[in-house]
N, C-alpha and C positions, 0 to 999 in steps of 0.2 A: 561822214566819218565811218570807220567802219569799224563797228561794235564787238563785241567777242562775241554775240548771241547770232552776228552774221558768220561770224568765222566756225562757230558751232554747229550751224547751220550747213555749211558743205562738210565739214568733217563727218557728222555722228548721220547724213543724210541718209548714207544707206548701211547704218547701223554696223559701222565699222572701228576696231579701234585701230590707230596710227602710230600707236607707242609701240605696239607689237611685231616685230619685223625679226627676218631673220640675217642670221650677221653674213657680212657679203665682204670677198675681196677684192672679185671684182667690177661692184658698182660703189663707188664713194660719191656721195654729192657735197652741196657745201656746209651745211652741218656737220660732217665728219673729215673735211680738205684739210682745216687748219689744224689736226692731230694726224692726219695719214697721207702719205704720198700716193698719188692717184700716176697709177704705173698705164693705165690705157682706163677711154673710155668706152664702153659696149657700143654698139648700133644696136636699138631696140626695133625690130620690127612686129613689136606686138599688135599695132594698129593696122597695117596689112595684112598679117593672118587675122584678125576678126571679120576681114571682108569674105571672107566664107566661114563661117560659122557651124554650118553642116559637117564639111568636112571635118573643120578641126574636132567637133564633139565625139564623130566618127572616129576618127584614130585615137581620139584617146579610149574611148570606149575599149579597140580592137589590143591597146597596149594594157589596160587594164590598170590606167594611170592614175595615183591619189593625189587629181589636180582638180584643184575647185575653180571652172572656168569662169562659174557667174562670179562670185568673190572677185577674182582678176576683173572682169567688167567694169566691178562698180566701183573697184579702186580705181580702174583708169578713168574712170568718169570723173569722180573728184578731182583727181588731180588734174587734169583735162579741164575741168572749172576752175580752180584756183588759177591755173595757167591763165586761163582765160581773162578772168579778176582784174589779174595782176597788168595783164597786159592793157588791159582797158585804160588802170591808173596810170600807165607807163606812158599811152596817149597823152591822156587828159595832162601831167605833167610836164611834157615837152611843148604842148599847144600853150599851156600860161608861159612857160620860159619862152617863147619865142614871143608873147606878148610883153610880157612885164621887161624885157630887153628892149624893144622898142621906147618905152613907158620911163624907164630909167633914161634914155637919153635925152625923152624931150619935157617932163613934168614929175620928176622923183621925187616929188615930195605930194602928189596929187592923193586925190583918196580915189580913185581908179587902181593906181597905182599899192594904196596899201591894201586895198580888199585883197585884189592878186597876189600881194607878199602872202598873206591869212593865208587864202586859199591853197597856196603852194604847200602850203607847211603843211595842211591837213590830209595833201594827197599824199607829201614824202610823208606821214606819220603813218598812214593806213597801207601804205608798200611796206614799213617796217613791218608792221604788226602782222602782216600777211604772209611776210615772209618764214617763220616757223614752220604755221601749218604748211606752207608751199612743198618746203623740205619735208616735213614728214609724208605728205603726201605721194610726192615723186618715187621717195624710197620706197615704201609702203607696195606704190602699184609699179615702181620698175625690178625690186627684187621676186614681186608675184609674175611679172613677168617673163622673167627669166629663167623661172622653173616650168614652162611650158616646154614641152617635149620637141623636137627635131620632126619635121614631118615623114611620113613614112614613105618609102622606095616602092612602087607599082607592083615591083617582085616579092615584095615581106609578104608572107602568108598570113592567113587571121589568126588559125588558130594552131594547126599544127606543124612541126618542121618539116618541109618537101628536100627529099631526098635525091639530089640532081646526079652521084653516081656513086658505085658500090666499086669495090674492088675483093675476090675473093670471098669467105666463109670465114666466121666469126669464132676462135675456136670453141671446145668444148670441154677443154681442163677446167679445173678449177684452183688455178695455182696463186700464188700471192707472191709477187715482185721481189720483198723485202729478205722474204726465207731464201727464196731462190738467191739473190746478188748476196746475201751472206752465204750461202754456199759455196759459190764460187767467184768468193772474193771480189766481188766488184762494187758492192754497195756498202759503206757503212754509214748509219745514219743516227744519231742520241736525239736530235728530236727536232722539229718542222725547220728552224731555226739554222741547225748543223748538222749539216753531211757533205759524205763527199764521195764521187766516181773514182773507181778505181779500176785498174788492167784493162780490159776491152772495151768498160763501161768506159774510162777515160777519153780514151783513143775515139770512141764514138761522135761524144762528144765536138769534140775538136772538130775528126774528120766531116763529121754532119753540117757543121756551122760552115766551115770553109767548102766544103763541096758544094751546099749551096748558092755563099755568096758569088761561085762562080759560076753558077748559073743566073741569077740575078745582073749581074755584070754582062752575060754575054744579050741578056734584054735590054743591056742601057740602062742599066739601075747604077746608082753613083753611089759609090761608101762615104758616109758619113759618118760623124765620131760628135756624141753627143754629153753633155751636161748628164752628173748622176743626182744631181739635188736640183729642184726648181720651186719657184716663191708661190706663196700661196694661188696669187691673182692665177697664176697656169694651172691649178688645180681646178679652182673654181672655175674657171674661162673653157677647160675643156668639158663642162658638166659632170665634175664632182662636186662633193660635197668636203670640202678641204677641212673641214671642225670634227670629219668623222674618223680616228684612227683604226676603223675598217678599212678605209679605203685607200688613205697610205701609211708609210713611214713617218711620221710628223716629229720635226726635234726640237724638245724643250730648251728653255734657258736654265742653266743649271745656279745662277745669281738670283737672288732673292727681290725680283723686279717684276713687278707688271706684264703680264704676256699681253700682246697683242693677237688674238688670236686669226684676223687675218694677213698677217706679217709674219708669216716663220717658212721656213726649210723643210721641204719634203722629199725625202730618201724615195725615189723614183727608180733610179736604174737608166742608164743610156738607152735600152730598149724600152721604150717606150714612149706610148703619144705624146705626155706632156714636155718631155725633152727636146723632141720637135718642134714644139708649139713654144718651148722657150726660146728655139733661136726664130720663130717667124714670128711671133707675135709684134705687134706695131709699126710690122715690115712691108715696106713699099717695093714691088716687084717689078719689074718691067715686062708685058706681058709675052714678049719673044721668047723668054726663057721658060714657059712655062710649054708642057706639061714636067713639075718637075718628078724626077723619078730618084727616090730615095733609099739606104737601106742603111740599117746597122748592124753589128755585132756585138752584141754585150749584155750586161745583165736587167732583170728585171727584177723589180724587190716589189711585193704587193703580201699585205699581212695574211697568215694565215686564218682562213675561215674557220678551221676543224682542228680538236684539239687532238683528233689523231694522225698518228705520225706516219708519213708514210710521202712518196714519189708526189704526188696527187696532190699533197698538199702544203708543199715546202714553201718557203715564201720568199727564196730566192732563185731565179733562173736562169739559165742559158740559153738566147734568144737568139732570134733574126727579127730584126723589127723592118718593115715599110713601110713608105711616107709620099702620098704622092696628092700631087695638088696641079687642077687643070681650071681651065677656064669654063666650062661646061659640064653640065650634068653629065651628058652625052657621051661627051669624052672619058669622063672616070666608068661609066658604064663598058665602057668597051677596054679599058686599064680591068676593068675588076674581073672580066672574061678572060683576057691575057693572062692573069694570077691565078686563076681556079685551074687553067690546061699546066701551068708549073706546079701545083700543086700535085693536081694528077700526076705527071709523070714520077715524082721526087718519089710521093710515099708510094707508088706503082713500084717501082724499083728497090723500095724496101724488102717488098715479097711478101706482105702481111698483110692482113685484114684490116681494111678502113669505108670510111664513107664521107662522101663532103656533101651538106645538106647548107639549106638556108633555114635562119631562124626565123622561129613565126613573131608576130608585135607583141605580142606578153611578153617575152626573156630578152625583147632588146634593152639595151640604158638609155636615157632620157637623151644624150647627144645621139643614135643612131640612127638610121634611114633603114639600115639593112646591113644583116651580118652572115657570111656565110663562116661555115664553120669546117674542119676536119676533124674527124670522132673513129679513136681508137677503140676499139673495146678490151674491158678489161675485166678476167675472168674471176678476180677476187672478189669484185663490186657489182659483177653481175650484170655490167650496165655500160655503155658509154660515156669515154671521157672527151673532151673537147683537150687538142692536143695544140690545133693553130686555129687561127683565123682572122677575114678580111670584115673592115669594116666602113660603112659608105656614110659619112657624114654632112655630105654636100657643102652648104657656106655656113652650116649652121655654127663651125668653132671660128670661121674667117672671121664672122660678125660680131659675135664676143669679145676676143683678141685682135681684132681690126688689123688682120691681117688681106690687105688687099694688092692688085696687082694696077697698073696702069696701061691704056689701049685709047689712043685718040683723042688725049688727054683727060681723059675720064675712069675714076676709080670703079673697080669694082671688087668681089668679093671673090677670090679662088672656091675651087669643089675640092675636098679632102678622103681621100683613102689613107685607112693606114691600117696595119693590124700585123701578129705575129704570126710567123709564118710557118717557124719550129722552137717550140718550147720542150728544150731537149730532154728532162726530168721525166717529163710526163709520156715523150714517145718511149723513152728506156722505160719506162716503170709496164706499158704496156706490151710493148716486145718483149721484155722477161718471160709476160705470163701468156703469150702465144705457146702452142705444140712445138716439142721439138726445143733443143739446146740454145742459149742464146749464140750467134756466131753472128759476125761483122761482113756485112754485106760487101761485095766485092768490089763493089762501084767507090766504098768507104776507106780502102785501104789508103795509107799514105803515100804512095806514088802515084793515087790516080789525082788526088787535089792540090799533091806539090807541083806536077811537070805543066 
């Protein structure tokens, strides 16, 4: 039988406690199935990243990540045991059933016969009993799991951002965005929440978004039209943290009910990853169609970080989002080169000072490999702002969202690019405060992106 002082025994073994987890939308096990609907289940591949341990210690070091690797270990060890346990009795239970079947047909009333009833009972009692800790256990070491980082891209630098090209001289005003477009009328703005473009500023806008997306187009990028709310599990799935109303729009129930807090609605914005990720998640692809090449036009809603008000830090925007998902590293490697020469040319043809760098592993987010960026400078702040950028996630949201493709009848996991490519608030806020009058670039006018 097995005692609580054995079941005590792999629990507190490596002085962990199991009660303590953090809430997850999307991993549900069976302790929590029969109150939530389990919308996908993860692929853990925690137990092949521990087969190099060097490395992984290594990048996290270099992300400067507050991930406690040993901790992850010794959960998965326990639960790793319990598994183990369990499956022992799972044995030993089907070896008497296929005894005592025999035993009922030819002496059912034998005491062979009743020992094997006993016994059976004592092995389903000690599966019961086992079963708790099993659950806590899984969850325990699958949501520590899950907060390990995205391995890092060959190209992320350690420590500081590498500058891959410059365009022009950085001015040397010292002007501020919001004085200037009240001047002349094209920004009014009461606070992060609400504003709005106006005369040139408008017209920018528009013509920026649409002159792109026909450049994107003539690379074989396809318009897509996305979801502006998605459910928690695609928060969670694409490595946020869905419980933190930092990181999105989250909306209450306004009835006097029980929230679930990994069950609710997040005000996302069509431009963006998770919107994507809601229509591919648990999506079986055929792998001919792939490399697919994606883009949208629409808004992106992310809370403001800063309680000042200002271009920089609105928390609604006008975007170009892309989405592209290939069958190899390899492949999106040579997609994300593709994206950096359109990048160049667009803000080249702006006529203003920019630079597109890659980020080093400190400032990426726990889903990335490698993000390159485009950085306007802006002469009120003194400093660099990040206006677009590409981001390389390999299979690491495939395998959360189990979104996989099909090749020879065998699944596999897509590579993921996606990232913004013009977040238009922040290019106008910096073009304001460049030398010289705001004016609308010629390329920008509305017969060059309507003919």
């Amino acid at each position: 039988m097995l005692h609580s002082r054995i079941i005590k025994h792999f629990i507190n073994k490596q002085n962990i406690n199991l009660t303590t987890v953090r809430c997850s939308a999307l991993f549900i096990n069976g302790a929590k199935a029969s109150e939530n609907f389990v919308y996908v289940i993860p692929h853990i591949d925690f137990p092949d990243r521990l087969k190099n341990l060097d490395l992984v210690r290594e990048e996290l070091q270099k992300r400067k990540a507050n991930f406690d690797l040993n901790k992850a270990q010794n959960l998965w060890g326990v639960y790793e045991e319990l598994k183990e346990r369990k499956s022992e009795y799972d044995k030993i239970k089907d070896n008497i059933s296929k005894e005592l079947g025999q035993l009922m047909k030819n002496d059912p009333e034998g005491e062979i016969t009743k020992k094997l009833k006993i016994q059976i009972s004592l092995v389903k009692e000690n599966i019961k009993k086992l079963k708790v800790p099993l659950w806590s256990a899984e969850e325990a070491a699958i949501l520590e799991a899950l907060e390990l980082p995205n391995t890092l891209h060959p190209r992320t630098p350690e420590s500081n951002n590498e500058v891959l090209f410059t365009n022009l001289s950085p001015p040397t005003t010292k002007k501020d965005h919001l004085q200037i477009g009240k001047e002349l009328n094209l920004i009014y703005l009461k606070k992060n929440e609400n504003y709005y473009l106006k005369g040139d500023a408008a017209i920018f806008e528009l013509s920026a978004k649409f002159y792109f997306s026909n450049i994107l187009k003539k690379a074989n990028f396809v318009q897509f039209s996305n979801p502006d709310f998605v459910k928690s599990v695609i928060v969670n799935g694409c490595g946020l943290d869905h419980t933190n109303p930092d990181n999105t729009f989250i909306l209450h129930h306004n009835e006097n009910t029980k929230v679930n807090v990994d069950s609710r609605l997040h005000l996302t914005g069509g431009g963006s990853l998770c919107s994507f990720m809601a229509y591919y998640a648990k999506n079986v692809i055929h792998a001919k169609v792939l490399p697919l090449k994606l883009f949208t036009m629409g808004r992106q809603y992310i809370p403001s970080p800063s309680v000042e008000d200002s271009l920089f830090h609105v928390s609604q925007a006008s975007v170009i989002q892309v989405f592209e998902a290939t069958k190899k590293s390899e492949d999106l490697d040579t997609s994300l080169n593709e994206l950096i020469e359109i990048l160049k040319n667009f803000y080249s043809k702006l006529g203003y000072h920019f630079r597109i760098c890659i980020v080093s592993a400190d400032k990426l987010a726990m889903w990335e490999s490698l993000r390159v960026v485009v950085e306007m400078y802006s002469s009120s702040l003194q400093n660099y702002v990040e206006v677009a950028n590409i981001s390389l996630s390999g299979d690491f949201i495939s395998k959360r969202l189990m979104f996989t493709y099909v090749e020879n009848k065998q699944n596999d996991f897509p590579h993921i690019l996606s990232g913004t490519l013009l977040n238009v608030p922040r290019v106008i806020a910096c073009v304001l405060e460049q030398e010289g009058n705001f004016v609308l670039p010629k390329h920008l006018n509305i017969q060059e992106w309507t003919t």
